[in-house]
PADOKOL-696149 format. One record per residue (C-alpha): residue number from 1; residue in one letter; x, z, y. Coordinates in steps of 0.02 Angstrom, whole numbers, always signed. Example, Ala and Ser with C-alpha at 12.3 -4.5 7.8 and 13.67 -1.06 7.14 Angstrom:
[rec 1,"a",[+615,+390,-225]]
[rec 2,"s",[+684,+357,-53]]
***
This chain:
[rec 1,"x",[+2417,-3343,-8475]]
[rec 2,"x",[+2311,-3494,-8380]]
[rec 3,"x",[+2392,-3635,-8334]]
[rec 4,"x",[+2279,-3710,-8208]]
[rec 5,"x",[+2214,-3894,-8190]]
[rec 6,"x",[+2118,-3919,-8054]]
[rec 7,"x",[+2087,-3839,-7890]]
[rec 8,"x",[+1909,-3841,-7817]]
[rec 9,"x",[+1910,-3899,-7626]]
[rec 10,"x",[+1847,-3768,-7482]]
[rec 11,"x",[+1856,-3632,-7638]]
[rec 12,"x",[+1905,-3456,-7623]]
[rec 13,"x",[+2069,-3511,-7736]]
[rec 14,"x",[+2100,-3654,-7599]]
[rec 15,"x",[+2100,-3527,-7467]]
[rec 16,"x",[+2225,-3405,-7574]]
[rec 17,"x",[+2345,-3572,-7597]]
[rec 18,"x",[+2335,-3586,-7775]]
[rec 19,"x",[+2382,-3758,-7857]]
[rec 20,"x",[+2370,-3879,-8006]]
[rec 21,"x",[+2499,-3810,-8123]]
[rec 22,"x",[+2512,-3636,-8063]]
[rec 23,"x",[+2491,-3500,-8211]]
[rec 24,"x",[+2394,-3339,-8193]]
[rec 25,"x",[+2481,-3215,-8296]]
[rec 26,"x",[+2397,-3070,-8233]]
[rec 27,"x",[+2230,-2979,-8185]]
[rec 28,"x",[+2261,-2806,-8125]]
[rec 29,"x",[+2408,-2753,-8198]]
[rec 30,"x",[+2347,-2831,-8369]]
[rec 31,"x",[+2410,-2980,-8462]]
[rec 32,"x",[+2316,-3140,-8454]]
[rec 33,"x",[+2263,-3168,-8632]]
[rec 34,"x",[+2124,-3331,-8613]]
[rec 35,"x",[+2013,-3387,-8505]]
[rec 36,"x",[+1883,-3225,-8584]]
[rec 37,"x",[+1984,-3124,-8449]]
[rec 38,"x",[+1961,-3252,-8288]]
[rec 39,"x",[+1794,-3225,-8337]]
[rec 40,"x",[+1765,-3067,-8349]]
[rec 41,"x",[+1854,-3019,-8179]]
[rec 42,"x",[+1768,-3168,-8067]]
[rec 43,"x",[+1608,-3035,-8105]]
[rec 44,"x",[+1679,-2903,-8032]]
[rec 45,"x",[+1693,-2896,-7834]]
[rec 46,"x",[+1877,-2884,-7793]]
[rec 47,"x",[+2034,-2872,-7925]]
[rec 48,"x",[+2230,-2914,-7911]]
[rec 49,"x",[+2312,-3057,-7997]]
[rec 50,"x",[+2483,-3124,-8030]]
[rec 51,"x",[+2533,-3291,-7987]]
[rec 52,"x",[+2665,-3385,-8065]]
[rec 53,"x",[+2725,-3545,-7936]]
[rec 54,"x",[+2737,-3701,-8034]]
[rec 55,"x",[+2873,-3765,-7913]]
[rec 56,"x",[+2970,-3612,-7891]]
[rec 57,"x",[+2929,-3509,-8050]]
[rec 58,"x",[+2923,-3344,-7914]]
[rec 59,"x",[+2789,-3244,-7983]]
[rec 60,"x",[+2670,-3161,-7827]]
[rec 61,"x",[+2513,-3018,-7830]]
[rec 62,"x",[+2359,-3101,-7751]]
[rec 63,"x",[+2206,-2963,-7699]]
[rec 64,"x",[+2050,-3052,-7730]]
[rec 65,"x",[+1888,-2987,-7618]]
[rec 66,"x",[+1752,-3090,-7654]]
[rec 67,"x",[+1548,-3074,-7696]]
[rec 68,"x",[+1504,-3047,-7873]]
[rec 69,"x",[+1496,-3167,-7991]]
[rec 70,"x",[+1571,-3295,-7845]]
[rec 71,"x",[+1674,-3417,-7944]]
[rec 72,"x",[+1860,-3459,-7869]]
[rec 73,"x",[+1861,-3622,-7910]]
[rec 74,"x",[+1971,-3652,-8029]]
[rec 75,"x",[+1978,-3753,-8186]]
[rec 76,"x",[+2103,-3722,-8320]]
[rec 77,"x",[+2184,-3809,-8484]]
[rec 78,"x",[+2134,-3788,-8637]]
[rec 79,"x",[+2199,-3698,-8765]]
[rec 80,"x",[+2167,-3752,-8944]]
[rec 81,"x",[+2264,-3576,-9018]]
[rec 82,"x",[+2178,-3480,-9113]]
[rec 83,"x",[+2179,-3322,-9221]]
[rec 84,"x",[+2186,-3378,-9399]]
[rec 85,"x",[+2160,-3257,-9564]]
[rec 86,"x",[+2290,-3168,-9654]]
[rec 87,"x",[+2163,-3125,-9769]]
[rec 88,"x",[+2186,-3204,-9979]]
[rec 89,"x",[+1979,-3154,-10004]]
[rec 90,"x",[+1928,-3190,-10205]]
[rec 91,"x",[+1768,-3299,-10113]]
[rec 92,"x",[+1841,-3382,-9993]]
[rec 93,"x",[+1757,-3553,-9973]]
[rec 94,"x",[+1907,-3637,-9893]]
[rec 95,"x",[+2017,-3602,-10065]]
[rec 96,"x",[+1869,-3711,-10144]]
[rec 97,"x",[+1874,-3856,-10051]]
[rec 98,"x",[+1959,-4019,-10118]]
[rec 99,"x",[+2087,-4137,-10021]]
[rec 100,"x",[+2034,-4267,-9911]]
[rec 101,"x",[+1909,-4191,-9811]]
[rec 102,"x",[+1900,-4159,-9607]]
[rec 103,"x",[+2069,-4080,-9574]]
[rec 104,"x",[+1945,-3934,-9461]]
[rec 105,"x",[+1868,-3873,-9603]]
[rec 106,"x",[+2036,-3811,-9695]]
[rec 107,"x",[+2075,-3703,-9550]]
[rec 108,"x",[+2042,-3519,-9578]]
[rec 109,"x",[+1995,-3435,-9409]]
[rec 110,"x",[+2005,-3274,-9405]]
[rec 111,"x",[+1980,-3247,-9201]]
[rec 112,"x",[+1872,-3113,-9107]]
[rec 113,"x",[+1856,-3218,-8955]]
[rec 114,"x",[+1753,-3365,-9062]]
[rec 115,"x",[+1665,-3215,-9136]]
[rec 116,"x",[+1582,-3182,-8972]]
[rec 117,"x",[+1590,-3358,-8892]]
[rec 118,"x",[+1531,-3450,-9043]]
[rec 119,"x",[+1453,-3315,-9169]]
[rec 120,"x",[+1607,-3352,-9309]]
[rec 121,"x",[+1620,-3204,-9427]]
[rec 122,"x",[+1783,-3108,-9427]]
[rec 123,"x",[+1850,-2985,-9533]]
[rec 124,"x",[+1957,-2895,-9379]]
[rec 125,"x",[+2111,-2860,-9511]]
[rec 126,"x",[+2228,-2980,-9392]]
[rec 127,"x",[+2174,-2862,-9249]]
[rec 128,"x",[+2298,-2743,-9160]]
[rec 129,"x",[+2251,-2595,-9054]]
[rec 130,"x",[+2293,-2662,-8883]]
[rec 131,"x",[+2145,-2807,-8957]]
[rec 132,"x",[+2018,-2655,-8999]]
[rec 133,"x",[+2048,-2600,-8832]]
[rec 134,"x",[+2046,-2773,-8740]]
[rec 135,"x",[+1854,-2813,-8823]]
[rec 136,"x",[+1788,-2664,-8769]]
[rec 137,"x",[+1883,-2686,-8592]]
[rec 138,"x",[+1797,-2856,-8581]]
[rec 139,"x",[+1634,-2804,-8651]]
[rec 140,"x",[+1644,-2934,-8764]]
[rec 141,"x",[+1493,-2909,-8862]]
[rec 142,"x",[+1411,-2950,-8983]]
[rec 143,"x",[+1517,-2989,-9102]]
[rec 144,"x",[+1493,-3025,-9296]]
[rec 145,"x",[+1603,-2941,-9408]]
[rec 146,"x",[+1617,-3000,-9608]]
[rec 147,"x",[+1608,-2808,-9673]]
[rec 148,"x",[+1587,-2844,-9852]]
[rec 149,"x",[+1606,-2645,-9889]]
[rec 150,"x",[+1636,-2469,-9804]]
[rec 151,"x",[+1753,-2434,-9975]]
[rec 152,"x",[+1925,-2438,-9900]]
[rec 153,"x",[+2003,-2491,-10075]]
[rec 154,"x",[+1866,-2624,-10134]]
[rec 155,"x",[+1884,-2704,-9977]]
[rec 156,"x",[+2087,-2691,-9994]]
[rec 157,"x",[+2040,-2782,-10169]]
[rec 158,"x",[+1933,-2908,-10115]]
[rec 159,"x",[+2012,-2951,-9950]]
[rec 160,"x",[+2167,-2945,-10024]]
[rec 161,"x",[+2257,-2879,-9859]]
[rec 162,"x",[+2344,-2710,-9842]]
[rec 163,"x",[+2263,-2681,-9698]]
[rec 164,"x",[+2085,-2717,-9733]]
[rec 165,"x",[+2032,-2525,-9775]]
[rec 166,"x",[+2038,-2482,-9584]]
[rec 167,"x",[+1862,-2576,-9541]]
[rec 168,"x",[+1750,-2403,-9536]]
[rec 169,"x",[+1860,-2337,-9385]]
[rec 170,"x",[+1859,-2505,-9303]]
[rec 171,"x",[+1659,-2497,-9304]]
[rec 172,"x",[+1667,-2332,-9257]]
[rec 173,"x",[+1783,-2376,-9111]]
[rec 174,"x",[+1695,-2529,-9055]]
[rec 175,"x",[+1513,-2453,-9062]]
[rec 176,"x",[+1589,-2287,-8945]]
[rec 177,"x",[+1636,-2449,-8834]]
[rec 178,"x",[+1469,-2503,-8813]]
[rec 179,"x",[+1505,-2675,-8932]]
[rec 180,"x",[+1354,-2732,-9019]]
[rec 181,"x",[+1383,-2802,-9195]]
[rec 182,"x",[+1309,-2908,-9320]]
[rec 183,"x",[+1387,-2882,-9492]]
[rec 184,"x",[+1389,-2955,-9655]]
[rec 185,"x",[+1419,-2930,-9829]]
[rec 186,"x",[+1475,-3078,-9933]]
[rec 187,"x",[+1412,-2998,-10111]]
[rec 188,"x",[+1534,-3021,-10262]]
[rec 189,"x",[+1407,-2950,-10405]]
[rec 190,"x",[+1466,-2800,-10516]]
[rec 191,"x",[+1599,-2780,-10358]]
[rec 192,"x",[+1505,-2739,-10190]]
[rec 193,"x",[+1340,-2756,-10221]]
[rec 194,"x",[+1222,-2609,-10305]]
[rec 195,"x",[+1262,-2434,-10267]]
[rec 196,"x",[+1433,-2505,-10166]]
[rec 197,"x",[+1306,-2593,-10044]]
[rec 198,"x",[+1189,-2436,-10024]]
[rec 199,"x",[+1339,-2361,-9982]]
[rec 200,"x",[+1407,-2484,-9851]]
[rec 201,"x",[+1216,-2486,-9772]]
[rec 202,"x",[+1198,-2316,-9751]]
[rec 203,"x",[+1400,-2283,-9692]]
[rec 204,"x",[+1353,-2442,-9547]]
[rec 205,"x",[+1177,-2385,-9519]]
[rec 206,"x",[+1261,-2208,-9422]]
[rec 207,"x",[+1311,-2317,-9286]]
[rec 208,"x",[+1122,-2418,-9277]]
[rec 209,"x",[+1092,-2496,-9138]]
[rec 210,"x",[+1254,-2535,-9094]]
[rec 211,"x",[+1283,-2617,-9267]]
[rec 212,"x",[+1121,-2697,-9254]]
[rec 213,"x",[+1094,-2769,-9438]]
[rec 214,"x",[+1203,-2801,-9600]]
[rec 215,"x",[+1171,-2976,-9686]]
[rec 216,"x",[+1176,-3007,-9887]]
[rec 217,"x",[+1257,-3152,-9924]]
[rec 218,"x",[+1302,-3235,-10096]]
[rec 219,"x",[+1462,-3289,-10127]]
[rec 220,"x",[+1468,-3486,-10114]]
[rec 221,"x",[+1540,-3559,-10273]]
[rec 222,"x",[+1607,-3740,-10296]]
[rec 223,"x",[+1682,-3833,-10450]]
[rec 224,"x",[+1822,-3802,-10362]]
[rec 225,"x",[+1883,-3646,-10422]]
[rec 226,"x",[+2042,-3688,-10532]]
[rec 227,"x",[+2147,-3550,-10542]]
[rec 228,"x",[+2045,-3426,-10421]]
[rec 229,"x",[+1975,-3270,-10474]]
[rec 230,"x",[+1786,-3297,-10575]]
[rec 231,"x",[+1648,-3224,-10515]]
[rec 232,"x",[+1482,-3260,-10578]]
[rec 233,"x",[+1327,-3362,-10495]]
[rec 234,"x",[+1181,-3254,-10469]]
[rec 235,"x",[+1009,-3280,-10547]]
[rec 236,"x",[+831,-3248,-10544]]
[rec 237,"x",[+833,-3063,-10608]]
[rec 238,"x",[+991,-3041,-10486]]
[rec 239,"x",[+900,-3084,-10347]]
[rec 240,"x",[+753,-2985,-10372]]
[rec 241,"x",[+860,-2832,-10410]]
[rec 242,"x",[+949,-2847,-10252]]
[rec 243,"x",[+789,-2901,-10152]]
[rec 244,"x",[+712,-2728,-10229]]
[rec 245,"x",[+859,-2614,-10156]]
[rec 246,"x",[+842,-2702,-10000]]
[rec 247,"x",[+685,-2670,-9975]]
[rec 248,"x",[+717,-2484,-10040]]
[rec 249,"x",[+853,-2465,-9911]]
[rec 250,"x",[+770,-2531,-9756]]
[rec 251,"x",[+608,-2408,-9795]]
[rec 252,"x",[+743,-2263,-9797]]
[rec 253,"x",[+794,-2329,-9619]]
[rec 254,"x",[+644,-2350,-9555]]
[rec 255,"x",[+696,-2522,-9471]]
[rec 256,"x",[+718,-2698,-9561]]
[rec 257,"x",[+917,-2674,-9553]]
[rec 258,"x",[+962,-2761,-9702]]
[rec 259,"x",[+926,-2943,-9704]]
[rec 260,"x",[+962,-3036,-9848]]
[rec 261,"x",[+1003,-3217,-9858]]
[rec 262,"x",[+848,-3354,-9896]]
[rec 263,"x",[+923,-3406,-10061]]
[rec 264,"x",[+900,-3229,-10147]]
[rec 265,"x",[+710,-3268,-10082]]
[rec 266,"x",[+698,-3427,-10150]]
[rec 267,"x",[+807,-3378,-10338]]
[rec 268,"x",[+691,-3258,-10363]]
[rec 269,"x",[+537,-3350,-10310]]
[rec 270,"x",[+470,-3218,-10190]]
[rec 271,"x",[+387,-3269,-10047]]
[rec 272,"x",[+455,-3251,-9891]]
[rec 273,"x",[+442,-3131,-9743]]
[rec 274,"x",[+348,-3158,-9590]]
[rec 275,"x",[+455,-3198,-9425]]
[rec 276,"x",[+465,-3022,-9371]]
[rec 277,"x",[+569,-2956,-9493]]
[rec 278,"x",[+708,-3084,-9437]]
[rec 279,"x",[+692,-2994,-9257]]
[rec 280,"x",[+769,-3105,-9132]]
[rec 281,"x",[+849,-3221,-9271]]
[rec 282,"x",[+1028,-3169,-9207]]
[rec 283,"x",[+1085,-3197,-9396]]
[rec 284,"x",[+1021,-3371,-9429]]
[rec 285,"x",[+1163,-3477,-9430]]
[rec 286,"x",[+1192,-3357,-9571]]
[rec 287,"x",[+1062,-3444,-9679]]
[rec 288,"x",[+953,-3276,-9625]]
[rec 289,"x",[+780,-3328,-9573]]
[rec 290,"x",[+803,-3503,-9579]]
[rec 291,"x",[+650,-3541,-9684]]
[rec 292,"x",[+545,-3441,-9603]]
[rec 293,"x",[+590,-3503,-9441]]
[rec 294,"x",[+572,-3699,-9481]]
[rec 295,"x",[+404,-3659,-9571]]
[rec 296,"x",[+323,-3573,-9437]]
[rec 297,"x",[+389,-3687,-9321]]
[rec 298,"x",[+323,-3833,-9420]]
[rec 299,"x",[+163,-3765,-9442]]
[rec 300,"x",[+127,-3734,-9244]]
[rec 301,"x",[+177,-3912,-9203]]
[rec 302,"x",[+73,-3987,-9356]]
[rec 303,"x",[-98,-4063,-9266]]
[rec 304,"x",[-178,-4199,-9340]]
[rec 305,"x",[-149,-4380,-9294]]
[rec 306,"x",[-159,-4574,-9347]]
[rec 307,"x",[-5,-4686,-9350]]
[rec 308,"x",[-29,-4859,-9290]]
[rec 309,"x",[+41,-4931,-9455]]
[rec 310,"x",[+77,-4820,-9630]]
[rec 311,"x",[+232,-4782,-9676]]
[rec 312,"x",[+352,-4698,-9801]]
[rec 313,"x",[+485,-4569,-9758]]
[rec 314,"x",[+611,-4518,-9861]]
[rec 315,"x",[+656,-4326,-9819]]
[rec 316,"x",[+830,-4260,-9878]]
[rec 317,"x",[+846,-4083,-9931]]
[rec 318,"x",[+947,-3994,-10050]]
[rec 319,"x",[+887,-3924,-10201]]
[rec 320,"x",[+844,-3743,-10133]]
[rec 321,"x",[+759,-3802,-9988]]
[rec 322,"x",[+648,-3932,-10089]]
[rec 323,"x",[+562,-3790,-10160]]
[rec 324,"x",[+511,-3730,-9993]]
[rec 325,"x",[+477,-3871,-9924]]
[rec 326,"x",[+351,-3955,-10047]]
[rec 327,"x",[+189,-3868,-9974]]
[rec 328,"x",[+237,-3915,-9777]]
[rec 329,"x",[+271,-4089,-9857]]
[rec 330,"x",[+98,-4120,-9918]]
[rec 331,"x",[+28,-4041,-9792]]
[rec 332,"x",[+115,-4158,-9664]]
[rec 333,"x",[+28,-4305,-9760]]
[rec 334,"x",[-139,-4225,-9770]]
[rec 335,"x",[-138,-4208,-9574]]
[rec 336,"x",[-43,-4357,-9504]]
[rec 337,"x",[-152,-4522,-9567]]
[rec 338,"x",[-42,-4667,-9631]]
[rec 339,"x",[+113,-4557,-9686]]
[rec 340,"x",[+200,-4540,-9845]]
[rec 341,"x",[+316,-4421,-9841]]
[rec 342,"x",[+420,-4389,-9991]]
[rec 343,"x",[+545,-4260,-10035]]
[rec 344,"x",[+728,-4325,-10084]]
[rec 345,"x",[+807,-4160,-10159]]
[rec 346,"x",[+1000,-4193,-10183]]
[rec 347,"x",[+1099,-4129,-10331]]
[rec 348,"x",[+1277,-4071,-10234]]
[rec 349,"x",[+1379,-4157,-10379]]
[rec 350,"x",[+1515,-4152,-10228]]
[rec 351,"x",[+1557,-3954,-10221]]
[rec 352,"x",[+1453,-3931,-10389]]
[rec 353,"x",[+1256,-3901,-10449]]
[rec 354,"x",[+1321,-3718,-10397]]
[rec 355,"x",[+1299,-3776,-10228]]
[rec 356,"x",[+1110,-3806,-10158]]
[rec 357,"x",[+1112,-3772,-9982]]
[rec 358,"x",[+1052,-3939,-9854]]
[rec 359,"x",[+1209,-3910,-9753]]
[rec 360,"x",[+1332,-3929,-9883]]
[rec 361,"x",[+1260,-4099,-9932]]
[rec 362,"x",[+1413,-4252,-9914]]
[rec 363,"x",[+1371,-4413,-9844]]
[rec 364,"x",[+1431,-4484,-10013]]
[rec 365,"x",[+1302,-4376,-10104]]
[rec 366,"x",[+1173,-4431,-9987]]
[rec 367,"x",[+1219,-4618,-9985]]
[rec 368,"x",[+1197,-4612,-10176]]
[rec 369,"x",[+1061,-4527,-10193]]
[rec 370,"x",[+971,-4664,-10069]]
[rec 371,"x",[+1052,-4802,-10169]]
[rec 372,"x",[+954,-4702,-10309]]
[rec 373,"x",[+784,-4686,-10278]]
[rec 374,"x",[+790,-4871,-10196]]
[rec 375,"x",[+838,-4943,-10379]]
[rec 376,"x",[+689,-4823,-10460]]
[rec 377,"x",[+576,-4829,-10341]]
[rec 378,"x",[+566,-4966,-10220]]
[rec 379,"x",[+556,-4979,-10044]]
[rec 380,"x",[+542,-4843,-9901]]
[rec 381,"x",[+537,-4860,-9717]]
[rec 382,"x",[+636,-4738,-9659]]
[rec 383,"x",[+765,-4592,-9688]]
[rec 384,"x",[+746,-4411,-9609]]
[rec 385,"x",[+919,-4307,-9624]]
[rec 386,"x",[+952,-4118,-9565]]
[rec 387,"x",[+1055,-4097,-9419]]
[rec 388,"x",[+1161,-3968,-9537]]
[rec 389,"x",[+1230,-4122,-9623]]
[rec 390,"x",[+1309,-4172,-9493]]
[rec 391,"x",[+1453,-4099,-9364]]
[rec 392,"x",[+1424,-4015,-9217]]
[rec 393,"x",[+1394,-4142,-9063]]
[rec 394,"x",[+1466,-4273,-9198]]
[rec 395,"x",[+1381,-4385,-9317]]
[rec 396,"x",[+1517,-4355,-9467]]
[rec 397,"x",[+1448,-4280,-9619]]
[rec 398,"x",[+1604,-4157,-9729]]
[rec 399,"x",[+1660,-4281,-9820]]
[rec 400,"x",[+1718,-4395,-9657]]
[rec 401,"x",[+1599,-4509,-9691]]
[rec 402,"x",[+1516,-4585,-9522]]
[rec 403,"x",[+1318,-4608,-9492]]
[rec 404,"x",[+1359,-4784,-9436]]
[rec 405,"x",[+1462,-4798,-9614]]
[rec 406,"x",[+1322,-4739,-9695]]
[rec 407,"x",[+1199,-4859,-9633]]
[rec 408,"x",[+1324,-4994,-9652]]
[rec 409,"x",[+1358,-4954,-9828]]
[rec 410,"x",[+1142,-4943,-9882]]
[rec 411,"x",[+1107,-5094,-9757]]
[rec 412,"x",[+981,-4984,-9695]]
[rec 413,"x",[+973,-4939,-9499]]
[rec 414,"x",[+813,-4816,-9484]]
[rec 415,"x",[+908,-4668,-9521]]
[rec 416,"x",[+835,-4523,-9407]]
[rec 417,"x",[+914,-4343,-9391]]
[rec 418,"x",[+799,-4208,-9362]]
[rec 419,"x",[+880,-4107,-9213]]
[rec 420,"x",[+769,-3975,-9197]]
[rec 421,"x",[+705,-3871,-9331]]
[rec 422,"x",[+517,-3863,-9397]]
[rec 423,"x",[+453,-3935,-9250]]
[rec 424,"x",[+563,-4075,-9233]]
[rec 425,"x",[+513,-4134,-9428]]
[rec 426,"x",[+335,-4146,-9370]]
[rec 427,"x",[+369,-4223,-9223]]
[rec 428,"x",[+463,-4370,-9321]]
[rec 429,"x",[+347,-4399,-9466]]
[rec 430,"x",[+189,-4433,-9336]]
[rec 431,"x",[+295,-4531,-9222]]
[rec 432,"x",[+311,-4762,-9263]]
[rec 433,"x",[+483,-4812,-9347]]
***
């Protein structure tokens, strides 16, 4: 149900005599899950609602008649619930993570409406029928679904959930509905990768477009894995092997439907593909085009220009992304006059060498790593961080360390955050301190 919270003045909810506090726990003869369902009906152009009375607790049917997509007026609270995993998965990144971090990033959601409000992968095993039914009601599409396999028993095995075998018909169900999906395959080598993933492409590809591509991912492995099941870290020859069947695959399709993730690019030191076989980049917060994106983007905004006075910038990466980013690097110094830009690739000794992405990077890491250089190599004018580092709309890196803390802690204030991409790199290395 929605509780509400405010009450718009000369709205079409005014005019019905709805009030701060009143709950809506109905739209046409339906229960009133979230706020997904006041949304979807204010688009329509009439529907029936029940009322709850905050005062009274009488519950009354209200017939709406309005213009499409004409708001009511109404603001509701919040709801903070959601739909957490009953999955146990053998590479689950939560189970790797040590105490003392943000308390957010031990919670394991597991909840279709983030999937299609925020783009979080879910694995649909927490989802009944009367859910199937309500996401294709609402249209609530596209969603991104964490697949890992079309094998009812391996994905039994690797979810570890009874109920995990059951995805195929759920596709099937959800692509009949009209849902378009983005899926993924978190790849456990000598388990679901090889012949298992041909199998899981081609089984997925049937419903193409509505299951619109399947990302390869590797499975992210930290030093902390006491206890947990071993699976091994994948390689140069791995990575061309599965780059190979990828490529085989997608030829058989006829479409780039397989999209594999930039590290098996960068392990096997291929080079990378051009920006139209990431489409419309619906999979990069995947770590799916990411490179591609930020190099291209870099190189349009790259013009050539003076600074008024030289300076040095220190750019953090991880390790994987240092390899890429070398050539942009030097070319950023060949083109902007008075820069020196340097590279600071960051060993992850947090989560483990294991780990190399940018994003994963801790502020404690980081702070070191600074404290480094500045004992080896002297002096630099300023710091240039990736927005990945950092929360979402919140300047705390994973470890709960603050940017203020960090500049506190390296008495050094010029620490920039690039916020946008390729692009915004450029634009900060030829811009003054």
């Amino acid at each position: 149900m929605l509780k509400i919270s405010k009450v718009k003045r000369n709205s079409i909810a005014k005019e019905l005599g709805l009030e701060a506090g009143d709950q809506i726990i109905a739209f046409n003869g339906l229960p009133c899950e979230d706020e997904l369902d006041y949304l979807y009906y204010i688009e329509t152009d009439g529907f029936s609602m029940v009322v709850k009375d905050h005062r009274t607790g009488s519950e009354t049917a209200v017939e709406v008649e309005k213009e499409e997509g004409e708001d009511l007026g109404l603001t509701f609270e919040k709801n903070e619930k959601i739909r957490t995993c009953h999955n146990r998965c053998v590479f689950c990144f939560v189970d790797q993570m040590p105490s003392g971090m943000r308390e957010s990033l031990y919670v394991k959601d597991d909840d279709y409406t983030m999937s299609f409000t925020c783009g979080n992968f879910v694995t649909l095993t927490n989802l009944s029928d009367e859910g199937l039914e309500r996401i294709i009601r609402l249209k609530l599409s596209p969603l991104y679904i964490s697949v890992h396999t079309t094998n009812p028993e391996l994905r039994v095995k690797l979810l570890r959930n009874r109920y995990a075998g059951k995805i195929s018909e759920q596709i099937r169900q959800l692509a009949a509905g009209g849902i378009e999906m983005h899926c993924q395959a978190v790849l456990v080598p000598n388990e679901n990768d090889g012949d298992e993933l041909a199998r899981t492409a081609r089984e997925l590809f049937q419903y193409y477009p509505a299951v619109r591509d399947l990302a390869c991912v590797p499975t992210g492995i930290t030093k902390y894995r006491d206890g947990l099941t071993y699976i091994p870290d994948v390689d140069k020859a791995y990575s061309e092997k599965l780059l190979d069947l990828v490529h085989s695959l997608n030829a058989e399709f006829g479409v780039d439907f397989l999209l594999p993730a930039d590290e098996y690019f960068v392990k096997a030191e291929r080079a990378f593909p051009s920006p139209d076989f990431y489409g419309d980049f619906s999979q990069i917060e995947n770590g799916i085009g990411l490179t591609t994106k930020f190099l291209s983007e870099a190189e349009a905004a790259l013009c050539p220009c003076e600074l008024k006075s030289a300076k040095k910038t220190l750019i953090v990466c991880g390790v994987s992304a240092a390899k890429t980013l070398k050539v942009l690097v030097e070319r950023c110094n060949q083109t902007i006059k008075g820069l020196q830009a340097e590279l600071l690739p960051i060993e992850n000794d947090f989560f483990g060498h294991t780990v190399t992405c940018t994003g994963l990077l801790t502020g404690r890491d980081i702070t070191a790593a600074i404290e480094k250089y500045r004992e080896e190599k002297g002096r630099f004018d300023e710091v240039i961080l990736a927005k990945d580092t950092l929360k979402e709309f919140e300047d705390v890196f994973l470890c709960g360390m603050t940017l203020g803390e960090m500049r506190a802690r390296l008495q050094f204030k010029n620490i920039r955050v690039n916020r946008d991409g390729g692009a915004g790199l450029v634009r900060l290395l030829g811009s003054e301190k």
